[in-house]
C-alpha positions as CSV (number, residue, x, y, z in Angstrom):
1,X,-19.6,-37.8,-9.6
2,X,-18.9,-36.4,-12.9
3,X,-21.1,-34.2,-14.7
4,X,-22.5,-35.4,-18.2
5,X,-20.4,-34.2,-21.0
6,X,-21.9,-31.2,-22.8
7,X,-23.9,-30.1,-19.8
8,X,-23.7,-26.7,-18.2
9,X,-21.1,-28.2,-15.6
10,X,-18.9,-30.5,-17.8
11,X,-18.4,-27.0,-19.9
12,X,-17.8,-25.2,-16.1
13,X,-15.2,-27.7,-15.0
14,X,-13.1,-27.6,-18.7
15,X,-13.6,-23.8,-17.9
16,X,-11.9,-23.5,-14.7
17,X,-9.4,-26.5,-15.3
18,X,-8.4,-24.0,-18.0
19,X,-8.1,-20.5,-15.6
20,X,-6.3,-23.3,-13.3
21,X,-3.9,-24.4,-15.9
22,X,-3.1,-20.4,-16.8
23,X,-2.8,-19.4,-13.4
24,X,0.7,-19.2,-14.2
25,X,3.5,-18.2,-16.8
26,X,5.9,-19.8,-17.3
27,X,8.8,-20.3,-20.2
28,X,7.1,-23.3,-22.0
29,X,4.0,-21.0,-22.5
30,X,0.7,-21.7,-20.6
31,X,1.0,-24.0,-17.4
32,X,-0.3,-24.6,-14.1
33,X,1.4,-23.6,-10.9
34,X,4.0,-25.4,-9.6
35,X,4.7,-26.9,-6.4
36,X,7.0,-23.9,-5.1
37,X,4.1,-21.6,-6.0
38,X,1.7,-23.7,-4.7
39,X,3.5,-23.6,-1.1
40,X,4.1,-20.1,-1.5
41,X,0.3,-19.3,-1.6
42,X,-0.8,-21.7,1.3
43,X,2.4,-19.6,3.5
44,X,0.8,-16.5,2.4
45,X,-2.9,-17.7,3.4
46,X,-1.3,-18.5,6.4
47,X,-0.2,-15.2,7.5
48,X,-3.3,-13.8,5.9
49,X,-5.4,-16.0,8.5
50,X,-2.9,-14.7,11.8
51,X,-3.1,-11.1,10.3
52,X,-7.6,-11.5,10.8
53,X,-7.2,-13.3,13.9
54,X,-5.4,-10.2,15.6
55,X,-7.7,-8.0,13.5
56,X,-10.9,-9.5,14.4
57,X,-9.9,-10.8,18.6
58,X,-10.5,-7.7,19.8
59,X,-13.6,-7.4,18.2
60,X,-16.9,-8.5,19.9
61,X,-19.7,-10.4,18.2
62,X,-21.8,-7.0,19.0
63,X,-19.2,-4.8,17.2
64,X,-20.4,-6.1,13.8
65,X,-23.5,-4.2,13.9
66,X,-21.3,-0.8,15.0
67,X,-21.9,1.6,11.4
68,X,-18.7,2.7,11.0
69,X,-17.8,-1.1,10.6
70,X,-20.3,-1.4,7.7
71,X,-18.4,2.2,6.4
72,X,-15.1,0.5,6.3
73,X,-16.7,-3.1,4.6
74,X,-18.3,-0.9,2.0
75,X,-15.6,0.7,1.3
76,X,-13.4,-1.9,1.1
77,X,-15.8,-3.3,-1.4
78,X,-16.1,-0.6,-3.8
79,X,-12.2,-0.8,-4.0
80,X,-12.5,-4.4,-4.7
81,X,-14.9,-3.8,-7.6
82,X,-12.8,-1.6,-9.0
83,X,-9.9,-4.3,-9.6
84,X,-12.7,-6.8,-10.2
85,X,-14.0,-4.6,-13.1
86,X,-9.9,-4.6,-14.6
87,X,-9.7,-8.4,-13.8
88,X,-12.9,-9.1,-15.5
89,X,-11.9,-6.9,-18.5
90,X,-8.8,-8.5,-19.3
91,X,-10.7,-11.6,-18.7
92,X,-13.2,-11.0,-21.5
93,X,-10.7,-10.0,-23.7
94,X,-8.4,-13.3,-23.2
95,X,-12.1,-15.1,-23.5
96,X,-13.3,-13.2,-27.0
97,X,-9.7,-12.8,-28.5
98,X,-7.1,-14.6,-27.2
99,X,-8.0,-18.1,-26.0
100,X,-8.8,-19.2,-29.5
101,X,-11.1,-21.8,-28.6
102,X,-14.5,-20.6,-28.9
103,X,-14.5,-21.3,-33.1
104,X,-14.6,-25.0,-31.6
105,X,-16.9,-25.0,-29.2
106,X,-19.6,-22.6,-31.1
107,X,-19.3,-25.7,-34.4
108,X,-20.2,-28.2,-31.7
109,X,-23.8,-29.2,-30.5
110,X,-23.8,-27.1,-27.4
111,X,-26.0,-24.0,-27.2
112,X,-24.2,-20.7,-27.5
113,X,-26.3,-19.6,-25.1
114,X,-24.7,-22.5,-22.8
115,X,-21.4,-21.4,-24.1
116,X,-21.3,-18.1,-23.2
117,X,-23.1,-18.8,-19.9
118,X,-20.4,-21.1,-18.5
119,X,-17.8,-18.3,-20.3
120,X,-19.8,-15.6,-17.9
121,X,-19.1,-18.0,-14.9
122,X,-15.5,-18.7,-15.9
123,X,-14.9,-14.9,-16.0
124,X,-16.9,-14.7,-12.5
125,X,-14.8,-17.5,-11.2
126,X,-11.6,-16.2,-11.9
127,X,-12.6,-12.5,-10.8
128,X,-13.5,-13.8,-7.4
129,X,-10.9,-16.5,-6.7
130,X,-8.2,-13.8,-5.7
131,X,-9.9,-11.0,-3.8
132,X,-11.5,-14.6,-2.2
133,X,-7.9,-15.5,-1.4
134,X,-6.9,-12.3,0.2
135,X,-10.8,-11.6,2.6
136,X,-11.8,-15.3,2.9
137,X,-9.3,-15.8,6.1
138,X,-11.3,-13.1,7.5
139,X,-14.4,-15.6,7.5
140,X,-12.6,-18.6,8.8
141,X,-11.3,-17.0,11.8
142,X,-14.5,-15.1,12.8
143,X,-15.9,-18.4,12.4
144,X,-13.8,-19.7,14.7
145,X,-14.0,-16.8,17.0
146,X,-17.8,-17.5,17.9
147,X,-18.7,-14.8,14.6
148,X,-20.6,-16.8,12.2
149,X,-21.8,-13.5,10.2
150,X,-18.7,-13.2,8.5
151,X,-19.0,-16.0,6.6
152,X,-21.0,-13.4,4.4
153,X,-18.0,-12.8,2.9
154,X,-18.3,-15.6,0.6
155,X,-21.4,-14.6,-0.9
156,X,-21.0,-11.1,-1.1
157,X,-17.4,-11.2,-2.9
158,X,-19.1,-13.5,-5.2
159,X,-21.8,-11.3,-5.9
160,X,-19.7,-8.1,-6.8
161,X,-17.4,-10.1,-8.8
162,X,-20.4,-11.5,-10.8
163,X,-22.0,-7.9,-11.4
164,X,-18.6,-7.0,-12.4
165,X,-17.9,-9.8,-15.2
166,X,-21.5,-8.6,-16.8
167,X,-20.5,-5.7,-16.9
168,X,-17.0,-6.6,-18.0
169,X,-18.5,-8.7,-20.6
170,X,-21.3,-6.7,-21.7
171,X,-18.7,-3.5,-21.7
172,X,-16.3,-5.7,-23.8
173,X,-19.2,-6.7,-26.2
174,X,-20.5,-2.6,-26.7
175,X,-16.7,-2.4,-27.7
176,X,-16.9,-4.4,-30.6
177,X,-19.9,-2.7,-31.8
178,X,-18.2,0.3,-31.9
179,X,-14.7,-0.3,-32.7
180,X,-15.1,-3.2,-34.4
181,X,-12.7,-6.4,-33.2
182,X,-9.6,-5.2,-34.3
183,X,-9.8,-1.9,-32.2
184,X,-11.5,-3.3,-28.9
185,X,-8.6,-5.5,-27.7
186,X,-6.1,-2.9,-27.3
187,X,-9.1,-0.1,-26.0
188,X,-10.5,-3.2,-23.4
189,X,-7.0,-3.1,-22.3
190,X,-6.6,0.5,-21.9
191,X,-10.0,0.7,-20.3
192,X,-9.1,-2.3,-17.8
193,X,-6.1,-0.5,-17.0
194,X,-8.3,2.5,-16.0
195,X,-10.5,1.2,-14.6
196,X,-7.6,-0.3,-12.0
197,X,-6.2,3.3,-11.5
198,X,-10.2,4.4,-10.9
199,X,-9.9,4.9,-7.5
200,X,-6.6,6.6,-7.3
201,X,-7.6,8.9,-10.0
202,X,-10.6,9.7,-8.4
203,X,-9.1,10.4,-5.2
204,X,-6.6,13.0,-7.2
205,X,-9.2,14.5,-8.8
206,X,-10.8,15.4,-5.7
207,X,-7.6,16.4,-3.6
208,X,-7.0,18.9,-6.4
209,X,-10.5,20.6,-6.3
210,X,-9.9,20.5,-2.5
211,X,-6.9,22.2,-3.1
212,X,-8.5,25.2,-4.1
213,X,-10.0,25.6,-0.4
214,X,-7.4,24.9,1.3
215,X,-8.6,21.9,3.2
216,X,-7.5,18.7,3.2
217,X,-9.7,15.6,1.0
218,X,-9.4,13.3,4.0
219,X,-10.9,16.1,6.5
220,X,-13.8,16.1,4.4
221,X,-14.1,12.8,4.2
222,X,-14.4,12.6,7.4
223,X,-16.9,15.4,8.4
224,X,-19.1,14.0,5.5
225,X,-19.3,10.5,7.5
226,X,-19.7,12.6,10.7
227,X,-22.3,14.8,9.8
228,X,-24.4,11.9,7.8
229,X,-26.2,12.6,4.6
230,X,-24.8,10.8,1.5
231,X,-21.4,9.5,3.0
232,X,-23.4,8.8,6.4
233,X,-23.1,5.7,8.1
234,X,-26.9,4.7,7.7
235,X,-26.2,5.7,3.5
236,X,-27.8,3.2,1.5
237,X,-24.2,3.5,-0.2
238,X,-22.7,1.4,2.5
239,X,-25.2,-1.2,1.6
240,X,-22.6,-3.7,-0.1
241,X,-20.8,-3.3,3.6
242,X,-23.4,-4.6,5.4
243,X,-24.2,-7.3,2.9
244,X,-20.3,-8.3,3.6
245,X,-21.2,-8.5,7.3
246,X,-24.0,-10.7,7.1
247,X,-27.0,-8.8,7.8
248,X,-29.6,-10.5,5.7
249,X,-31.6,-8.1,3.7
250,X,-28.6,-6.0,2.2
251,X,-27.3,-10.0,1.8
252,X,-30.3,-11.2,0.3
253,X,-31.0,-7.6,-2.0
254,X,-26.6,-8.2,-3.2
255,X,-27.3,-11.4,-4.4
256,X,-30.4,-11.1,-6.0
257,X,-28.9,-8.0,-8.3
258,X,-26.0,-10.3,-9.2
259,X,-28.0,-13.5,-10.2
260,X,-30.5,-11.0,-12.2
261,X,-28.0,-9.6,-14.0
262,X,-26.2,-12.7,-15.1
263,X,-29.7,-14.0,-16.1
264,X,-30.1,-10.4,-18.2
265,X,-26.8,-10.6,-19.3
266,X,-26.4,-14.7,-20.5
267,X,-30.2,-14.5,-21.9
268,X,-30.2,-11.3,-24.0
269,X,-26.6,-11.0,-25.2
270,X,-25.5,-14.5,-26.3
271,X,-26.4,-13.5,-29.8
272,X,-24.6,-10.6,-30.0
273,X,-21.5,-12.8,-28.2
274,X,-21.6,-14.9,-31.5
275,X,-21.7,-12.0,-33.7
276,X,-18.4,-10.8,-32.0
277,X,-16.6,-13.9,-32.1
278,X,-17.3,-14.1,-36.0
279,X,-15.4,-10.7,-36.4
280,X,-12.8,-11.3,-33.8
281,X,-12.3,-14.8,-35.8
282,X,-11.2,-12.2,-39.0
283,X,-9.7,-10.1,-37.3
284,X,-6.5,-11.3,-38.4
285,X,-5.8,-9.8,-42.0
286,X,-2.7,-9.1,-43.8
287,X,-1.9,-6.0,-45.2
288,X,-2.6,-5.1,-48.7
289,X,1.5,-4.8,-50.7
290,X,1.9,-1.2,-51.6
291,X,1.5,-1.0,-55.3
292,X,4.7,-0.3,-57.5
293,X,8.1,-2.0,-56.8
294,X,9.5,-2.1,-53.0
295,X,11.6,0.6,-51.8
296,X,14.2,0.7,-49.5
297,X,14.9,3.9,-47.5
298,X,17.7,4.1,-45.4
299,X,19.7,6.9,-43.3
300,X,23.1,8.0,-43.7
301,X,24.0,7.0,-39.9
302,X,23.7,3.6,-38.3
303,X,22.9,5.2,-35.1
304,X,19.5,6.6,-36.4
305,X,18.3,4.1,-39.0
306,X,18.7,1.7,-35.9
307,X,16.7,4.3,-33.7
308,X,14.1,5.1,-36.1
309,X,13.6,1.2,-36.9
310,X,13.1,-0.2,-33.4
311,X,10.3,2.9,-32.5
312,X,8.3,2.1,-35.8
313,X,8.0,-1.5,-34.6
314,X,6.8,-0.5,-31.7
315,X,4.2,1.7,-33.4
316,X,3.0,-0.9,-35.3
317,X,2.1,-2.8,-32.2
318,X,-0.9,-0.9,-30.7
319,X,-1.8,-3.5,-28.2
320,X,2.1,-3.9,-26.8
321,X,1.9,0.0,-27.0
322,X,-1.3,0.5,-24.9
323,X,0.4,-2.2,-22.2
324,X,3.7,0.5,-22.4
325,X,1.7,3.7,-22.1
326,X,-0.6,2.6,-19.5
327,X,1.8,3.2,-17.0
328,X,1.4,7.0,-18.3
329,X,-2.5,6.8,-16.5
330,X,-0.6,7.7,-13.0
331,X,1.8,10.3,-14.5
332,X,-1.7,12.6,-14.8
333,X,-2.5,13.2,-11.5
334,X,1.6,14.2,-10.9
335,X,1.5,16.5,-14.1
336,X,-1.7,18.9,-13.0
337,X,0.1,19.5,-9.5
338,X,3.5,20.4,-11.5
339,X,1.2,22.8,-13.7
340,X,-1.0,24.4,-10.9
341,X,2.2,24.5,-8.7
342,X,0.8,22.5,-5.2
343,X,1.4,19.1,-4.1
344,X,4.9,18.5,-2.2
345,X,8.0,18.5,-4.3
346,X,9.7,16.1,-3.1
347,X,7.1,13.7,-3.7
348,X,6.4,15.3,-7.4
349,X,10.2,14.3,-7.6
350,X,10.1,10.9,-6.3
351,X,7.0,10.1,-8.7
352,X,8.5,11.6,-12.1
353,X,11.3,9.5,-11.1
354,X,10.1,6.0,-10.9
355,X,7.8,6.7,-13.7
356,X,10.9,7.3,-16.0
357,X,12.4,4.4,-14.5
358,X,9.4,2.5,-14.8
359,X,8.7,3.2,-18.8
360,X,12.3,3.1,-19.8
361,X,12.6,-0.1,-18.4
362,X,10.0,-1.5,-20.5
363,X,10.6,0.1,-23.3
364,X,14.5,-1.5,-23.2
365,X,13.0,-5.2,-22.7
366,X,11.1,-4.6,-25.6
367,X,14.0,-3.4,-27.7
368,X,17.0,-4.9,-26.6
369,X,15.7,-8.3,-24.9
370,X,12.7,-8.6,-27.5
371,X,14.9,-8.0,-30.4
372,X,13.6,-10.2,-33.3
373,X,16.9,-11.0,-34.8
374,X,19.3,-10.9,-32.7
375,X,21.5,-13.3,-35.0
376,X,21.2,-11.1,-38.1
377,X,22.6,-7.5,-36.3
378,X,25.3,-9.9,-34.9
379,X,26.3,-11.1,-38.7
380,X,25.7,-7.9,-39.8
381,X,28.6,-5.7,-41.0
382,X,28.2,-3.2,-38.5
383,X,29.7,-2.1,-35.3
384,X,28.0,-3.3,-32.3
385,X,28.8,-1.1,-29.9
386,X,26.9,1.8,-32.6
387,X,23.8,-0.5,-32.2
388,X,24.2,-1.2,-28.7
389,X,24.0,2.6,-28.0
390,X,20.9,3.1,-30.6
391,X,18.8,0.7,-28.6
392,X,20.2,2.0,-25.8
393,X,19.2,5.5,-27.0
394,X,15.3,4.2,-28.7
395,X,14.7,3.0,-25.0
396,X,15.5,5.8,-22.8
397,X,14.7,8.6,-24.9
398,X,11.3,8.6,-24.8
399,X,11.1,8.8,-21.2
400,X,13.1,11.7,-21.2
401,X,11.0,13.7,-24.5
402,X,8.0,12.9,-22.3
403,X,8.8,14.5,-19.0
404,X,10.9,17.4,-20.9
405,X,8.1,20.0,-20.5
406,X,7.1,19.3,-17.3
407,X,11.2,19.2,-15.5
408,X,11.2,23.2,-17.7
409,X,8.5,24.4,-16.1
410,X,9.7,23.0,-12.8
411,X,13.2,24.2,-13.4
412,X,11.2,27.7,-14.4
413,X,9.3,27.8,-11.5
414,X,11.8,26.5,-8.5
415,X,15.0,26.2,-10.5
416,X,17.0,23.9,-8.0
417,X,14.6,21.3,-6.8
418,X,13.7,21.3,-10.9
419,X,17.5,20.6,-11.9
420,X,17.5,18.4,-8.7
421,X,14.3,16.2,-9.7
422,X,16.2,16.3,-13.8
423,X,19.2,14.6,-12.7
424,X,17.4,12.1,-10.4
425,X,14.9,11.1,-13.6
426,X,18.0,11.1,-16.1
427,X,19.8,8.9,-13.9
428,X,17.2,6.5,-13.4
429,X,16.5,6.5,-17.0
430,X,20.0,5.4,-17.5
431,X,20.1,2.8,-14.7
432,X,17.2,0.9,-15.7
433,X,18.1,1.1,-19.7
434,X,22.0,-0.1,-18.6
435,X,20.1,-2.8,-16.4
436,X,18.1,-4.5,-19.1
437,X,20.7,-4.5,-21.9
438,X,23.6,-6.7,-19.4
439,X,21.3,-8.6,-17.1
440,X,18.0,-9.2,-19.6
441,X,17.1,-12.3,-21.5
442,X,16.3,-12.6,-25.0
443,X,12.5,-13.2,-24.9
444,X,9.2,-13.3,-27.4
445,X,7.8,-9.6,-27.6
446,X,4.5,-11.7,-27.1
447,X,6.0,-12.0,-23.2
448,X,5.9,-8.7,-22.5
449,X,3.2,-9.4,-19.7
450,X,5.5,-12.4,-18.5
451,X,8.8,-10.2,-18.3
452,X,9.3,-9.9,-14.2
453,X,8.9,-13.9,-13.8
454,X,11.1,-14.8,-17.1
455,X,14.0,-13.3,-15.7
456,X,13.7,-12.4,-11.4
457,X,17.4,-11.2,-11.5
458,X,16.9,-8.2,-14.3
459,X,13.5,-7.3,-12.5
460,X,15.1,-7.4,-8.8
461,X,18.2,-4.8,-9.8
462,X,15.6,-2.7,-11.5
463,X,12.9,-2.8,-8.8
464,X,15.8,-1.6,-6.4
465,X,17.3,1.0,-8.9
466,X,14.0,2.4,-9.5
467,X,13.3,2.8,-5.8
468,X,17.5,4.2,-5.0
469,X,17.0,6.7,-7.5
470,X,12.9,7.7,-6.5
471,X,14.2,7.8,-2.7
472,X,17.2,10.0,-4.0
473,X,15.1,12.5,-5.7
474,X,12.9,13.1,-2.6
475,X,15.8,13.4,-0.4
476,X,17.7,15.7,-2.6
477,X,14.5,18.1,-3.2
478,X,13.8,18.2,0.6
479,X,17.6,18.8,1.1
480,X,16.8,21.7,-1.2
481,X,13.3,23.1,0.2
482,X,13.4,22.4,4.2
483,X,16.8,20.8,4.5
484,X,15.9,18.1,7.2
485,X,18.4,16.7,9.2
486,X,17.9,13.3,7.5
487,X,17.9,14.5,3.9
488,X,21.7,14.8,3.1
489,X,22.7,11.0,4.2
490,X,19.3,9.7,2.8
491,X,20.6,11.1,-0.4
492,X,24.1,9.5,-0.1
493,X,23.1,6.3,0.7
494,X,20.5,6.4,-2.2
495,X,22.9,7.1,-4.4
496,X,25.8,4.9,-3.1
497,X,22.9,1.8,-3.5
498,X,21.8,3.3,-7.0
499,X,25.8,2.9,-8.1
500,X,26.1,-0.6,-6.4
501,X,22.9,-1.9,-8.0
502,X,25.0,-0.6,-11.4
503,X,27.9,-2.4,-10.8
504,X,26.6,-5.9,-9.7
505,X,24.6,-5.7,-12.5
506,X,27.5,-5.2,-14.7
507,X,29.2,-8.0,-12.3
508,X,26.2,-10.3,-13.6
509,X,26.2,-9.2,-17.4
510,X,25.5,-11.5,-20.1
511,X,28.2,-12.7,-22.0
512,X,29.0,-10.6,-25.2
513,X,27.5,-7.6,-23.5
């Protein structure tokens, strides 16, 4: 039966036909899975459904009402939420900014306040669908083990993911009136982003302060849900936990919250939700010409007009800029343990390390595979080797200006395992900049997101570059603080693989490189 068109469901089903339809990336633009993908997931909810069955078999139907059970649910949960919250935010955003579609439906007869209901739903819908994917297998085979509670699940995913697209939404919305439309994209995204790394920062945060006492986080942890109180078992905190295991009232309270918010949210904020989509819809302006006659500027040497050119394009980019820096969000925790000298060194190594890698490797898709005329600097009257090394130079030194002042004070505190940790993070730097320019792909800049599935090769040689040279810093700086046994011919092999991953990937180089 189909529903009427312009009802509340017709509107739902175009919705999720349309999440359905950009469940995937692919080179044409927009387009719905294909079949490969499609087999890959049911494989992977295969193994997801054998993983709960030995999970949950030795579990008795009693052993859902144990509370350290509805401890590790609620838990569980509140990690959830915090993805749900990113998902949800970049889901808004693609809804308000990007999907361009709303001018359409807000001329048409439908309500707005039908509009950005079923928009609500959509975002709801596609928060839920994978964190469904990766617990619902837990239902179906406690189902089939004689456990019917855990088809709570359903219900109680659904709820968090609902309380986390108002909030998404109405977060999104607060944005706009603040920033305006032109600022909130690119701070949605940052906050998304955040909001993703919430938990890990959190958990940094409070290993730090621990620090100071000399006791461990997780001890605490686990004294706290010993000894009762706020992380107790019987916490109302562990609610959402036992909502997730079926017990009815926490069940019943969950999805009440959810359905009143979306009711709060749909009724009072579908006004405003216009009043953003009319400044997001002029949010595209061009620039005002600078008054007098143009003037051209260059440098005396190719090399630096060439560097200087390809960072002020990425300047002028704040939303690709925010998607480059937000790898940055992790590099805080790793900087306050260089500065107030704790943590383990090796792993301080390990992390600067992949970081580097990390950023340099997208900073070199943007400028060498994102170039926007490649055609014009191959006419050009230049030497191409010159402008080969200036991209060359545009993506991998700002990895290395970034970490500068953290590798001194290292090197000025524990001088070897800080020249140790500045080789590993120059090297990678190097790797992954030398990876991109003869194994990546021309590309739209507008791809950035896309990158790892345009081009599997280029991302498998730097995935395994990145990890050589993270796995050869935290061998070479336990070589050089506790000299294991292991450490020496960890750190040979690392570096044999790190050299191999160069040459094959100068083995498969574009030709012209």
């Amino acid at each position: 039966m189909k529903a009427a068109p312009g009802s509340t469901l017709w509107l739902l089903a175009h919705e999720l036909r349309l999440s359905w339809y950009g469940a995937a990336l692919n080179k044409g633009g927009k387009r719905r899975p294909g079949l490969r993908a499609i087999v890959a997931w049911l494989l992977g909810w295969t193994f997801l459904h054998a993983f709960a069955y030995i999970l949950l078999r030795p579990l008795q139907a009693d052993g859902l009402h144990d509370a350290r059970l509805a401890v590790l649910a609620g838990a569980a949960l509140l990690v959830c939420a915090t993805f749900m919250l990113s998902n949800a935010l970049k889901a808004s955003v693609l809804a308000l900014f990007e999907r361009g579609d709303l001018d359409l439906l807000l001329s048409s007869p439908l309500p707005s306040r039908t509009i950005f209901t079923v928009r609500l739903l959509g975002v709801t819908a596609a928060t839920a669908a994978m964190f469904l994917y990766l617990l619902a297998p837990l239902a179906h085979v406690g189902l089939a083990l004689g456990q019917p509670r855990w088809i709570a699940i359903y219900p109680a995913v659904t709820a968090v993911a609902a309380l986390a697209a108002c909030a998404a939404m109405l977060l999104t919305l607060a944005l706009v009136r603040l920033f305006g439309a032109r600022r909130t994209r690119t701070i949605a995204q940052v906050v998304a982003a955040i909001a993703g790394a919430l938990l890990f920062l959190l958990s940094q945060a409070y290993n730090l302060v621990s620090h100071e006492a000399g006791d461990g986080g997780a001890a605490r942890v686990m004294r706290s849900l010993a000894q009762g109180g706020m992380l107790g078992p019987d916490s109302p905190l562990w609610l959402p936990g036992r909502a997730a295991l079926g017990e009815p009232a926490p069940l019943a309270g969950l999805a009440l919250l959810a359905l009143a918010a979306m009711l709060l949210t749909a009724g009072r904020t579908h006004r405003f939700f216009v009043r953003g989509l009319q400044q997001a819809a002029g949010m595209a302006h061009v620039s005002a010409r600078p008054a007098g006659a143009a003037r051209y500027r260059f440098r005396s040497s190719l090399f630096d007009t060439v560097v200087v050119k390809e960072w002020r394009l990425i300047a002028r980019d704040p939303h690709l800029v925010s998607q480059v820096l937000l790898q940055l969000v992790y590099l805080l925790p790793l900087l306050l343990l260089i500065l107030r000298g704790g943590g383990s060194l090796p792993a301080i190594g390990a992390g600067l390390t992949l970081l580097c890698s990390s950023l340099t490797g997208s900073l070199a898709w943007i400028v060498i595979s994102a170039e926007d005329a490649p055609d014009l600097l191959l006419s050009a009257p230049a030497a191409q080797r010159t402008i080969r090394l200036a991209k060359l130079a545009a993506a991998a030194m700002p990895a290395l200006l970034l970490v500068a002042l953290p590798l001194l004070w290292l090197v000025a505190r524990t001088p070897v395992p800080g020249l140790l940790i500045s080789f590993t993070a120059t090297g990678a730097v190097l790797g992954s900049a030398l990876i991109v320019l003869w194994v990546g792909r021309p590309a739209a800049r507008s791809d950035f997101k896309a990158r790892g599935k345009e081009n599997f090769l280029c991302t498998f040689f730097e995935l395994l570059s990145s990890l050589a040279w993270g796995g050869m810093a935290w061998a070479l700086v336990a070589l050089a603080t506790d000299a294991p046994a292991w450490a020496a011919a960890t750190a040979a092999f690392a570096l044999a693989a790190a050299l191999v991953i160069l040459l094959f990937s100068w083995l498969f180089r574009r030709r012209g490189v």
